[in-house]
C-alpha positions in Angstrom: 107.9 79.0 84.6 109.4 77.0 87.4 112.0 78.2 89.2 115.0 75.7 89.5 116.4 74.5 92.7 119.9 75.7 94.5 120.4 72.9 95.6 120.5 69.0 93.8 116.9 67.7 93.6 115.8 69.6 97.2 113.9 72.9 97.1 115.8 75.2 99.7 113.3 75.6 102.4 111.9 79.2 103.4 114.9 81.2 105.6 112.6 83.1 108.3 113.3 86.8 108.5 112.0 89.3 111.1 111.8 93.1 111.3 113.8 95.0 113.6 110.1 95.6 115.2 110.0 99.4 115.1 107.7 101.6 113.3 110.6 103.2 110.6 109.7 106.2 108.6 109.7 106.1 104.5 113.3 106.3 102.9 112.4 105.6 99.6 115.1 105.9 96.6 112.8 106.8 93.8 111.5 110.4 94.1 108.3 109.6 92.2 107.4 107.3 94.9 108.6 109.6 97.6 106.2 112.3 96.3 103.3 110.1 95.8 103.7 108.8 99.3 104.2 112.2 100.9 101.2 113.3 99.2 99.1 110.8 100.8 100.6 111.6 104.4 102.6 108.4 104.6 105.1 109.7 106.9 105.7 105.9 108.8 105.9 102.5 107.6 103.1 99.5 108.7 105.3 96.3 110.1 104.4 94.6 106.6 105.9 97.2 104.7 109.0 97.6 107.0 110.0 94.1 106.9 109.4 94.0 102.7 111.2 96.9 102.6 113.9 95.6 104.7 114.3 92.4 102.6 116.8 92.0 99.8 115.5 93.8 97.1 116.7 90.7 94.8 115.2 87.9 96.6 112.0 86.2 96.6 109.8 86.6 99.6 106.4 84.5 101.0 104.7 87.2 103.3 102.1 86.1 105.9 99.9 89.9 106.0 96.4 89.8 105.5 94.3 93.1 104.1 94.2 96.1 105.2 97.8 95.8 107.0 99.5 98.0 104.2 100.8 95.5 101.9 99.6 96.4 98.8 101.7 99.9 99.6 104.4 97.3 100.4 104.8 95.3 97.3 104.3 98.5 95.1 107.6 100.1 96.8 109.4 96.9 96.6 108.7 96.1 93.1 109.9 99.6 92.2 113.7 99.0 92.2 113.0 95.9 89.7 111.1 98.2 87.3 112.2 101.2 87.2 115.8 100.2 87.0 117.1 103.5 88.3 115.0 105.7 86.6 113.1 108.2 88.0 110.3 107.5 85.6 109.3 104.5 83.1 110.1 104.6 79.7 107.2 104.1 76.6 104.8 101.0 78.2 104.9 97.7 76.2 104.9 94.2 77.3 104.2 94.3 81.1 107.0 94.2 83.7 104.9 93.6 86.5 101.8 91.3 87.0 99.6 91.5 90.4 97.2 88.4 90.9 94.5 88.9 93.2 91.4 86.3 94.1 88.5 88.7 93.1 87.5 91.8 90.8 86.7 94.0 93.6 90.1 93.1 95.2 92.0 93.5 91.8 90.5 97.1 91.3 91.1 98.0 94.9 95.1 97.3 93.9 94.7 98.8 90.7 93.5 102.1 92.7 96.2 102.0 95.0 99.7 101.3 92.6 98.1 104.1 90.4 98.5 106.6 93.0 102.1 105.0 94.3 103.0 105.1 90.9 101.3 108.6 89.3 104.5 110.4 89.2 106.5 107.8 87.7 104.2 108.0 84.8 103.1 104.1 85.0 100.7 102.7 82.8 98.8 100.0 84.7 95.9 97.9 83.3 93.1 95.9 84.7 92.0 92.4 83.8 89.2 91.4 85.9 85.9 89.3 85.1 82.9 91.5 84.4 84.4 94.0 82.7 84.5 93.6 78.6 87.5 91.9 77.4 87.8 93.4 74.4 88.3 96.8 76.0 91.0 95.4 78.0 93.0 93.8 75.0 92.8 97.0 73.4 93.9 98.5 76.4 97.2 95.9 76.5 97.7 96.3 72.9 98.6 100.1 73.4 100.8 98.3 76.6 101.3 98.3 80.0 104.2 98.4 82.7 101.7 96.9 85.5 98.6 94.6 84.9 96.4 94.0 87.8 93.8 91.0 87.1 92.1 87.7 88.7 93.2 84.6 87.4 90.5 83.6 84.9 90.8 86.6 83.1 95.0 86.6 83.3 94.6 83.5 82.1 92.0 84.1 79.1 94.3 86.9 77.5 97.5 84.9 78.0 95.8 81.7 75.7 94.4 84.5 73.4 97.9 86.1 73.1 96.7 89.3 74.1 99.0 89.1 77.2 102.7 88.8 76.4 104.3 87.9 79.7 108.0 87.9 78.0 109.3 90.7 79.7 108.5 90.3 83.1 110.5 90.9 85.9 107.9 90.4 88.8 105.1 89.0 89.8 103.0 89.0 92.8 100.8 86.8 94.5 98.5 88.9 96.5 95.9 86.6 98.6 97.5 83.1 97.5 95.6 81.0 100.3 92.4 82.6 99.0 93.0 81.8 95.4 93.7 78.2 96.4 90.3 78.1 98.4 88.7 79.8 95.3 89.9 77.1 92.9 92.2 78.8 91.2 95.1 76.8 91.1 95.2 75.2 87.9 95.1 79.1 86.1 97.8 80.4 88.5 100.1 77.2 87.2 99.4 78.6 83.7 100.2 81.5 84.4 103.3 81.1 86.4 104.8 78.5 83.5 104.3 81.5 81.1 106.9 84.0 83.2 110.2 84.0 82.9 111.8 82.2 85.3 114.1 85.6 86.0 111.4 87.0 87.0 111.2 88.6 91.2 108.2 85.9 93.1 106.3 88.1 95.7 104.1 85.9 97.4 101.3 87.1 99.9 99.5 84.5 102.0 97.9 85.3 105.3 98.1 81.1 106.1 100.3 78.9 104.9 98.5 75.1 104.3 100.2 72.4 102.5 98.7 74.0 98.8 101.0 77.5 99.4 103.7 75.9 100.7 103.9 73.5 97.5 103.3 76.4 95.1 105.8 78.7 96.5 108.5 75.8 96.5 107.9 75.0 92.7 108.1 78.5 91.3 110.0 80.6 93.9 113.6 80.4 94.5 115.4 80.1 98.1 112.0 82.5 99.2 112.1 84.6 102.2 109.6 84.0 104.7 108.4 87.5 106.2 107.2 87.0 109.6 105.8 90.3 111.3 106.8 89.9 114.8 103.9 91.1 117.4 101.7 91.0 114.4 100.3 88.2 114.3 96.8 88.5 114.1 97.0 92.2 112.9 93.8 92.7 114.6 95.1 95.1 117.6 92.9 98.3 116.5 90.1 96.1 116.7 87.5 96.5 119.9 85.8 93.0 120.3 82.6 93.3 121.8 80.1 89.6 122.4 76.4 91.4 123.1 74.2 89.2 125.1 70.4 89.4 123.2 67.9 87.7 123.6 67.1 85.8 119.9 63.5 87.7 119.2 65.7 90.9 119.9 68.8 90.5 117.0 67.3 92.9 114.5 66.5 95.6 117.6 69.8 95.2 118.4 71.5 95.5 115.3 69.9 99.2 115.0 70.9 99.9 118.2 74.2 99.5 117.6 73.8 101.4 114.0 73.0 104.5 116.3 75.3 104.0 119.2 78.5 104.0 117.2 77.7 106.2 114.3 80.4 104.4 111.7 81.1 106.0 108.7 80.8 102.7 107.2 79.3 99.4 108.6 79.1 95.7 107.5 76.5 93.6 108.7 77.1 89.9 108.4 74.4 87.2 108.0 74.8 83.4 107.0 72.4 82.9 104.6 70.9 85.1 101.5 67.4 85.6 102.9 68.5 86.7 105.7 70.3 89.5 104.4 67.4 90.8 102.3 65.6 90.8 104.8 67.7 92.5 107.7 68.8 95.2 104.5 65.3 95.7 103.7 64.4 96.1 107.9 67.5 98.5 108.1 66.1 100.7 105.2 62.3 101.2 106.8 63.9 102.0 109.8 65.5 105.0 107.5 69.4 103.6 107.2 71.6 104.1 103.9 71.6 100.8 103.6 72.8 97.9 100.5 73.4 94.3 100.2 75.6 92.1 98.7 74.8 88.1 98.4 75.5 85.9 95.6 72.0 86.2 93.7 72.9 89.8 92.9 74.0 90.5 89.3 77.3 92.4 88.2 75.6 95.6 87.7 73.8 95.2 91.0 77.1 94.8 92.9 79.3 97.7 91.1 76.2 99.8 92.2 76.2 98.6 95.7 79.7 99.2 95.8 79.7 102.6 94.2 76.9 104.1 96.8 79.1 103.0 100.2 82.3 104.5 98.4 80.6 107.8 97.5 78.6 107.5 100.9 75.0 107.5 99.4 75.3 104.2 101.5 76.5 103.7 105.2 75.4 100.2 106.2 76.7 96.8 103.8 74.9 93.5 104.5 76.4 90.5 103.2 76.8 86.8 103.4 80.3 86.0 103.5 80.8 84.4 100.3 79.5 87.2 98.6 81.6 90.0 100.4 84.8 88.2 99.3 87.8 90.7 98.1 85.4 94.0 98.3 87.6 96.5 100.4 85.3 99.0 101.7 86.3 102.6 102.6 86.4 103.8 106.5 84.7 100.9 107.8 84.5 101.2 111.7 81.7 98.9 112.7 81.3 95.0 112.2 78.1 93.4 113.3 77.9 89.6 113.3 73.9 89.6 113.3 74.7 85.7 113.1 77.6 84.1 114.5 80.4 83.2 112.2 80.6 79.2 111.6 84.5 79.2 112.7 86.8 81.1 114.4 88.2 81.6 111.2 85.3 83.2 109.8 85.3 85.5 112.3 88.4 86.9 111.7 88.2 87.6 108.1 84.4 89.4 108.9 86.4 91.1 112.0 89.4 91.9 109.6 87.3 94.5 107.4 87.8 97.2 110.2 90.7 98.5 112.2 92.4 98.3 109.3 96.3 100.4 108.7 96.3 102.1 112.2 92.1 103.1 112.2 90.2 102.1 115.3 87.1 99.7 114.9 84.8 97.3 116.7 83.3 94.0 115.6 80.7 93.2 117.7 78.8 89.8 118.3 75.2 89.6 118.5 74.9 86.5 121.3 71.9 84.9 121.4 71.7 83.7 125.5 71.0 79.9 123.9 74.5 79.8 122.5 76.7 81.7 124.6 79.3 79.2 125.0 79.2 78.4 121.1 80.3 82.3 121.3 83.0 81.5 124.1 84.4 79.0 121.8 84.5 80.8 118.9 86.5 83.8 120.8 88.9 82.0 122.1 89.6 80.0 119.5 90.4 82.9 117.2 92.8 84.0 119.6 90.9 87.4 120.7 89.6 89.3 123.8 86.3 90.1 123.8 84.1 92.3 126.2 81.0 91.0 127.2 77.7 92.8 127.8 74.2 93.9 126.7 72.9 96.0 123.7 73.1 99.6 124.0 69.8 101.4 125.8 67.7 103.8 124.9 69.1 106.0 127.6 73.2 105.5 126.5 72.2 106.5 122.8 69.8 109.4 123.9 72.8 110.8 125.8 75.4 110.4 122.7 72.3 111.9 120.7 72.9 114.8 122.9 76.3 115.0 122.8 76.8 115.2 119.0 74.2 117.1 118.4 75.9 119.9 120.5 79.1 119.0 118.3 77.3 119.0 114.9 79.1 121.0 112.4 75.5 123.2 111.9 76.6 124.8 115.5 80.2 125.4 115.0 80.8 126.3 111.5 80.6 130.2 110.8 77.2 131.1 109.5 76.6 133.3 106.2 75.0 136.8 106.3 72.0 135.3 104.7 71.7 132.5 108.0 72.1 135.3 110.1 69.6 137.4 108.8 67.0 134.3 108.8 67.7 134.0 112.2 67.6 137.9 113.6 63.7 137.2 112.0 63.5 133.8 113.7 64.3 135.8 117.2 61.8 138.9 116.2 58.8 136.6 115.9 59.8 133.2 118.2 61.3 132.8 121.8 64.8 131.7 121.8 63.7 128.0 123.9 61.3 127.7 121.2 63.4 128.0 117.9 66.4 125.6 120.3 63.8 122.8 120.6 62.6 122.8 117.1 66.1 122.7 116.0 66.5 119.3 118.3 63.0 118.6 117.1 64.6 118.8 114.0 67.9 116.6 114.7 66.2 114.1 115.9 63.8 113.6 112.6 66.6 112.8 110.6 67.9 110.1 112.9 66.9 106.5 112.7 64.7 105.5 116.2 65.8 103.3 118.4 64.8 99.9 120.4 63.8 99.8 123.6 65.5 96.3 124.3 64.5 93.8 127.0 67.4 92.8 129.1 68.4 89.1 128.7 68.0 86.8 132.1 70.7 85.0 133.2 74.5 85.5 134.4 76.5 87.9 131.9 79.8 86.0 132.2 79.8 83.3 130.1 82.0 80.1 130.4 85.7 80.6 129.8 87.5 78.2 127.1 91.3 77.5 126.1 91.9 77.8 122.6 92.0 74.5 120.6 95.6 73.2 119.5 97.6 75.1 117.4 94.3 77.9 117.5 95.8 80.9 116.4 99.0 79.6 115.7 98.4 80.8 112.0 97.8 84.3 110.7 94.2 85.0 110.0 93.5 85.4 106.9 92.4 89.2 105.6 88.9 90.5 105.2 86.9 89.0 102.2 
């Protein structure tokens, strides 16, 4: 429901509100939470979750964060007062007394994940309602109640016309990734949804930009909001190691392994523009002998749950994706971006850029730069409001001497040996010379390694030409990953 205006026909207009700017540690009233938090080594607060914290724990707040930053922690601690009231833990679930709204399933079970851990002590029931996933389980799931329900707006908006979603006890809601809803179409079901609350009910809205849509939404159903601007965070892409890597265009798939070997990720995403070339690049990465999935929009459901599953569990190290289709997924130690084609806006690049470095972990996003469009690369930087270091791929030489120096620091040479290795080996040494059994073990190292491109050198200067960024270019906050 709409929230009335303070003031006669005039919405009050958003009161800006900064954090003190230091990194303050956890001091959390509920001991549930505490716990919870204490068990996951959360000893210090991001900036996003310092300045929700910080806010009035009454008031409605529009929060410029984008993934990754902390803020799903963040809205989960600053919803708690609201719902538990005082308690340590809830009482019996029944109608919901908080709803989370996020722009896509994978997104939505990602923050499902997380307030389930926040909130384990505390003994909350939470629910998902997401697309793809049977409907009929979930109203079953509702009917035996809920104190949180995590969905996307479709399905929110199915159960609520069905009445298998009673929204009457509601005391906050949050709007987690407005500006991507908006771009996603979604207004009309998060109106419903929003004229079915109460209009008591707390309005956290998240929005890493703020166009004319969010600023309309947030004036029609929050009341006297406070904006939360993260000072000196504004594009929340510090831990992030920009890299522009000069290639030559026949070279872009060498150079894509290349980099695959040089920086050893846990996790990488590869980006490409268009569908085809992501099957193929996926299938290039997987002769060469790379863990490697895809996600693009001709993939069904199932397909993409079983992408997903195989880089969470690690069965999979390398994503490639077209942008649309990597939307909301949140993927797990992610310290490697490759932009096999370069973004179509500075915007673009951000939100690929945005999946790593995320909540205080290192990463680099590195562009593959064709020589032919260097300054369309030059543009693109500075427009998004980043530093970038410019060079060439990574040679065989530089990754033979990493090879080297991990393999020397591989757990198989450092971790203590069983009497049954060290028996195997006393034989090894009674029938082979000690250099012998060393370079069949590198032999050996090296065989499960992916090879590596011997890359010709691009002609030309490596500087390319310096550009301002446009007006108002990054005035907003980037978006989040997608």
């Amino acid at each position: 429901m709409e929230r009335a205006s303070s003031a006669a026909g005039r919405l009050p207009p958003f009161r800006p509100f900064r954090p003190s700017g230091s990194r303050v540690t956890f001091s959390i009233a509920s001991p549930a939470l505490s716990r919870a938090l204490s068990e996951r080594n959360y000893s210090a607060a991001t900036a996003v979750q310092s300045a929700v914290l910080e806010a009035p724990a009454d008031r409605d707040v529009i929060v410029s964060a984008q993934t990754g930053s902390g803020k799903t922690v963040a809205y989960g601690l600053a919803m708690a007062p609201t719902l538990l009231g005082g308690n340590e833990t809830f009482a019996g679930a029944g109608a919901p007394l908080a709803l989370v709204i996020a722009p896509t399933r994978e997104l939505a079970l990602q923050v499902e994940r997380e307030l389930t851990w926040l909130y384990q002590h505390a003994g909350a029931r939470i629910v998902a309602c997401v697309g793809g996933m049977d409907p009929r389980q979930e109203r079953r799931k509702l009917e035996m109640g809920a104190h949180i329900v995590v969905g996307t707006p479709g399905r929110l908006r199915d159960h609520i016309e069905r009445h298998g979603l009673d929204l009457s006890a509601l005391a906050a809601i949050v709007l987690d990734e407005a500006d991507e809803m908006l771009d996603l179409g979604f207004r009309e079901d998060l109106e419903f949804i929003l004229d079915a609350t109460p209009p008591s009910r707390r309005t956290l809205l998240f929005s890493a930009t703020m166009p004319k849509g969010i600023v309309a939404l947030a004036r029609r159903y929050q009341h006297d909001a406070l904006r939360i601007e993260v000072e000196g965070d504004a594009s929340g892409h510090a831990d992030i190691d920009y890299r522009a890597i000069r290639v030559a265009p026949k070279e872009i798939e060498h150079a894509v392994v290349n980099l695959l070997r040089y920086v050893e990720a846990q996790t990488a995403m590869v980006f490409c523009n268009t569908r085809e070339a992501v099957r193929h690049l996926q299938a290039t990465l997987q002769e060469r002998g790379f863990a490697a999935v895809l996600l693009s929009g001709e993939l069904s459901q199932h397909e993409r749950n079983r992408a997903m599953q195989a880089l969470r569990d690690g069965r999979a190290r390398v994503c490639v994706a077209t942008d649309v289709a990597a939307r909301g997924i949140d993927l797990p130690n992610c310290d490697l971006v490759i932009h096999a084609e370069l973004p179509t806006d500075a915007e673009t690049l951000q939100h690929r850029s945005g999946r790593t470095g995320r909540a205080g972990r290192k990463g680099v996003s590195a562009l593959l730069v064709p020589v032919t469009r260097q300054r369309r690369a030059a543009m693109l930087i500075a427009n998004a409001g980043v530093q970038a270091q410019w060079g060439g791929p990574p040679t065989l030489a530089e990754i033979a001497e990493l090879d080297r120096q991990r393999m020397l620091r591989d757990p198989a040479l450092t971790e203590e040996a069983s009497d049954e290795d060290r028996e195997l080996g006393r034989q090894l040494l009674a029938e082979r010379a000690p250099e012998d059994i060393a370079a069949a073990l590198v032999r050996l190292y090296r065989a499960r390694l992916p090879g590596v491109e011997d890359i010709e050198a691009p002609s030309g200067p490596m500087t390319p030409p310096s550009f301002e960024p446009r007006a108002g270019a990054p005035a907003r906050v980037p978006k989040g990953p997608r």
